[in-house]
Each structure stands twice: as C-alpha cells, then as structure tokens.
C-alpha positions in Angstrom: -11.6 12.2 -17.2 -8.9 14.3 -18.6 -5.4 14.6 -16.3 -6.3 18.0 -15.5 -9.6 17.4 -14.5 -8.3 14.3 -12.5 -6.0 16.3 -10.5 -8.8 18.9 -9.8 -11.0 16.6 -8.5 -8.2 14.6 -6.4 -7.6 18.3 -5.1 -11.2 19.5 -4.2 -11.7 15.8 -2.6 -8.5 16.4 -0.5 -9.4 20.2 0.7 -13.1 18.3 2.0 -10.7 16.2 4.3 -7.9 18.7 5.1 -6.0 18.3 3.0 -2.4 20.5 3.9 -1.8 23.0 1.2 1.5 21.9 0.6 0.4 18.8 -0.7 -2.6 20.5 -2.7 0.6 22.3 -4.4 2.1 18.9 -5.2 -0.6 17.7 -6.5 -1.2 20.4 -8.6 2.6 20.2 -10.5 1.8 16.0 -11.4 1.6 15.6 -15.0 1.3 11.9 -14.3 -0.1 8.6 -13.4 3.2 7.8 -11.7 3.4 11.2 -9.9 0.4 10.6 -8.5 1.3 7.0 -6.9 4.5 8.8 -5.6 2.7 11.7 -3.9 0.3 8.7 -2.7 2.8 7.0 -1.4 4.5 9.9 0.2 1.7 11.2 1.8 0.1 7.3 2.8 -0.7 7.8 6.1 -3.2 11.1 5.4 -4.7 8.8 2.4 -5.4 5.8 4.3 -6.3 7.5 7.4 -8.7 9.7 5.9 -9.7 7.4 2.7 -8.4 9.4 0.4 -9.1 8.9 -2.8 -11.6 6.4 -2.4 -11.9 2.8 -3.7 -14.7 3.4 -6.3 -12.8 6.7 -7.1 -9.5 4.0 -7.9 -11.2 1.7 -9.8 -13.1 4.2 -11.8 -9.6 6.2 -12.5 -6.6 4.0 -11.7 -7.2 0.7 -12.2 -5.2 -0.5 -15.1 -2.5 2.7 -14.8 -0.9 2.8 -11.3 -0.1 -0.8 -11.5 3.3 -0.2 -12.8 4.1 1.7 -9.8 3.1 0.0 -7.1 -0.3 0.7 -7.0 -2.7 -2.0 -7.0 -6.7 -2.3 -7.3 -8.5 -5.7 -7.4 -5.5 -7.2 -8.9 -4.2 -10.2 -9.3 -0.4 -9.8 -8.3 2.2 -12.3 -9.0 6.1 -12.4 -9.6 6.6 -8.6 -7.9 10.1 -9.0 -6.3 11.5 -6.6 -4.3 9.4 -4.1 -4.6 10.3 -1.2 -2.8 6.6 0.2 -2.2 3.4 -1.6 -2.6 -0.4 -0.8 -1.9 -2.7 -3.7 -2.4 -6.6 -2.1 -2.7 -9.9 -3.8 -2.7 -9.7 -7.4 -3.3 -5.9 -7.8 -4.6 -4.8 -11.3 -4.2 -0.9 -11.7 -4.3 2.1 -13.5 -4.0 4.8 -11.3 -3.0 8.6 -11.9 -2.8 11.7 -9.9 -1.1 15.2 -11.2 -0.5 18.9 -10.2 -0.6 19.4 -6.7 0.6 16.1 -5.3 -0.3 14.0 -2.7 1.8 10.2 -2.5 1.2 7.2 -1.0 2.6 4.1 -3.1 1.9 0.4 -1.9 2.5 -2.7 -4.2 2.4 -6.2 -2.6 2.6 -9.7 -3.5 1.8 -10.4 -7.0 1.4 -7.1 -7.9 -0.3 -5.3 -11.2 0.8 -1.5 -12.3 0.4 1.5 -14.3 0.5 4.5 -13.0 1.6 8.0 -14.6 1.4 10.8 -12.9 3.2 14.6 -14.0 3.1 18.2 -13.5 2.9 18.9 -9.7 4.6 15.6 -8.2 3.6 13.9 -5.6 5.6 9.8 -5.5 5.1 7.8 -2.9 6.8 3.9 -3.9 6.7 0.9 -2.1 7.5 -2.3 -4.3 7.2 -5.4 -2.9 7.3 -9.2 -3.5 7.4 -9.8 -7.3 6.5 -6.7 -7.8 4.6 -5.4 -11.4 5.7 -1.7 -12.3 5.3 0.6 -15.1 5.6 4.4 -13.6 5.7 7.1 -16.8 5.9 10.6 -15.8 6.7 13.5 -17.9 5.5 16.4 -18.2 7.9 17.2 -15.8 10.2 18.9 -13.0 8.7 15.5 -11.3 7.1 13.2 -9.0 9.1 10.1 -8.5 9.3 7.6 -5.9 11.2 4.0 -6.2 10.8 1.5 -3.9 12.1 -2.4 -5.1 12.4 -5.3 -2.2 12.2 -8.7 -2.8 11.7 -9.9 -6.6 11.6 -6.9 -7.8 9.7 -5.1 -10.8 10.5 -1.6 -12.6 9.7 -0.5 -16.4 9.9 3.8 -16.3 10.7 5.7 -18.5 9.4 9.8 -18.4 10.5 12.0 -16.0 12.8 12.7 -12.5 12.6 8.8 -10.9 12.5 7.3 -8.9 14.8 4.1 -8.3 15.0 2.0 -5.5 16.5 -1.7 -5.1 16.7 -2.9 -1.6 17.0 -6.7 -1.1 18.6 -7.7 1.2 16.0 -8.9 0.9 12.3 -5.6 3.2 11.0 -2.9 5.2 12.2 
C-alpha cells in the first residue's frame, strides 16, 4: 500500500472510532513511517484504548518499518537501552535496559513478554496491558519504577523503588 493510501486508510479507520479532527489533520501532514510512530505515540492512550490501528493492520503494514522508532510487532527485542518510548505488540519478546539519567515510557500489549532491568537514576513509566507478562528488576535504590497492570497482565518485582498499580479495567 502506497503512503498515501496508508494514511487514508489509518484516517477513515480513525473517524469509525472517533477519531478528534485534530489528529485526523496530523495524520494527514506525515510523510513517514516515523511520523506515524510519533503521532502513535502521542496520541497512545486513544490507540490503545480504542485499538487503533489494529494488530493484523500492524503486521500487515508496519512490521519491519516502525521498529527503528520504537515500534515493535512480534519482535524479538534485544540490546534497546534507554529508550525513551517503547510499544511492544503481539507476541514481542524482549530484554530491555534503562540506567543513568534516562526517562522512558514503556508499553506492553498483546501477548508480548519481557525483561526489564532498571538502575542508576532512571525513571520508567510502564503500562502493561492484556496478557503481556513482565519481570522489571531494579538495581539499588536510586532508580524508579511505576507499573500499571490492565487487562490480565502480570509482573514479577525484583528490587526497591517500583510501584505497582493494578487497574480493574482492560485500558485506560
């Protein structure tokens, strides 16, 4: 599918779940793959709340593209350090790392499953949803790290400094 066709179809699928026009206008001005993840990332909460786009529609027209910006589909991810946003999607297995003075937003849908390791002055913000499954180890006690559960997913803590917070609903 051409870029322009993409973003038409990214745009009609939006308007079916409400999406604002503001965002219908930003949509419109990306000329790319990483645009897209931006404007994803920007707008995260409307897109995971309302499944927007969907997994098949990722793996059909993503996969392989958005992983460069932090957007990842049945992956296997290894050596990502610091990252300052992350979307794991489907079944992403990964092995995640954020220390010194970093600040990071990480967030685990689908089936995906991870490791986490946290240290140094680090600040992680996590939003787990559906049957993700995490284990998040925090080294020392200078990192932080805030969790929040949705859906059926789960997380083995490991260290000081994380707080966890289960929410009784499947997304925000």
């Amino acid at each position: 599918m051409e870029q322009k066709e993409l973003i038409s179809q990214l745009k009609t699928d939006g308007i079916a779940k409400d999406l604002c026009q503001q965002y219908q206008r930003l949509l419109e001005r990306c000329g790319d793959t990483e645009k897209m993840v931006q404007l994803f990332f920007r707008g995260i909460d409307f897109c995971i709340k309302n499944d927007y786009p969907t997994l098949d529609f990722m793996r059909k027209h993503f996969k392989g593209k958005s992983e460069p910006y932090g957007g990842f589909i049945d992956d296997d991810v290894q050596g990502l350090k610091n990252e300052k946003n992350v979307v794991l999607n489907g079944n992403c297995r990964a092995m995640l790392e954020y220390d010194g003075y970093s600040v990071s937003n990480l967030f685990v849908r689908h089936n995906s499953q991870g490791s986490v390791n946290v240290s140094g002055f680090a600040v992680l913000d996590i939003d787990a949803f559906d049957n993700s499954n995490l284990v998040v180890a925090v080294a020392g006690n200078t990192a932080r790290v805030r969790v929040t559960l949705y859906g059926n997913a789960q997380v083995q803590c490991i260290g000081s400094g994380i707080k966890v917070i289960k929410k009784n609903q499947k997304t925000y």
